[in-house]
C-alpha positions as CSV (number, residue, x, y, z in Angstrom):
1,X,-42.1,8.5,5.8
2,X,-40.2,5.2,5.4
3,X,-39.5,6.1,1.9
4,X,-38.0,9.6,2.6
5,X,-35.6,8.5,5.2
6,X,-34.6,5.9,3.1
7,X,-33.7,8.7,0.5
8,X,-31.9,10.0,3.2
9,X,-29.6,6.9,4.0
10,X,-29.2,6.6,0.2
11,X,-27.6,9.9,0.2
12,X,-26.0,9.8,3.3
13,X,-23.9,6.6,1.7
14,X,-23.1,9.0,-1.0
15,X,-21.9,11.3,0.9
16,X,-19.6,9.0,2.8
17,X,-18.6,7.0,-0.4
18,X,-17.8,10.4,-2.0
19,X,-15.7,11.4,1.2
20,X,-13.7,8.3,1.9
21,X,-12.8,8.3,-2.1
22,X,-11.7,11.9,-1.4
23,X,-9.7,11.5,1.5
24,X,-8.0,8.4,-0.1
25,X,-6.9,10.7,-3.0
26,X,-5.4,13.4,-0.9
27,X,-3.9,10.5,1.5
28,X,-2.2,8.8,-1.5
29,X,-0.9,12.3,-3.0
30,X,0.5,13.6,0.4
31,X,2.7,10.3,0.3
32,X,3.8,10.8,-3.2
């Protein structure tokens, strides 16, 4: 089981890399 939710923490720091990378982008363009 300690394997699996360690899958899951991998892909929850995906997810939030992924989102913060996004969120930059759009914050940088709405300045522009």
């Amino acid at each position: 089981s300690s394997l699996c939710s360690r899958q899951v923490h991998h892909l929850t720091t995906e997810a939030f890399n992924w989102l913060c990378g996004e969120i930059e982008t759009r914050f940088q363009q709405a300045q522009v």
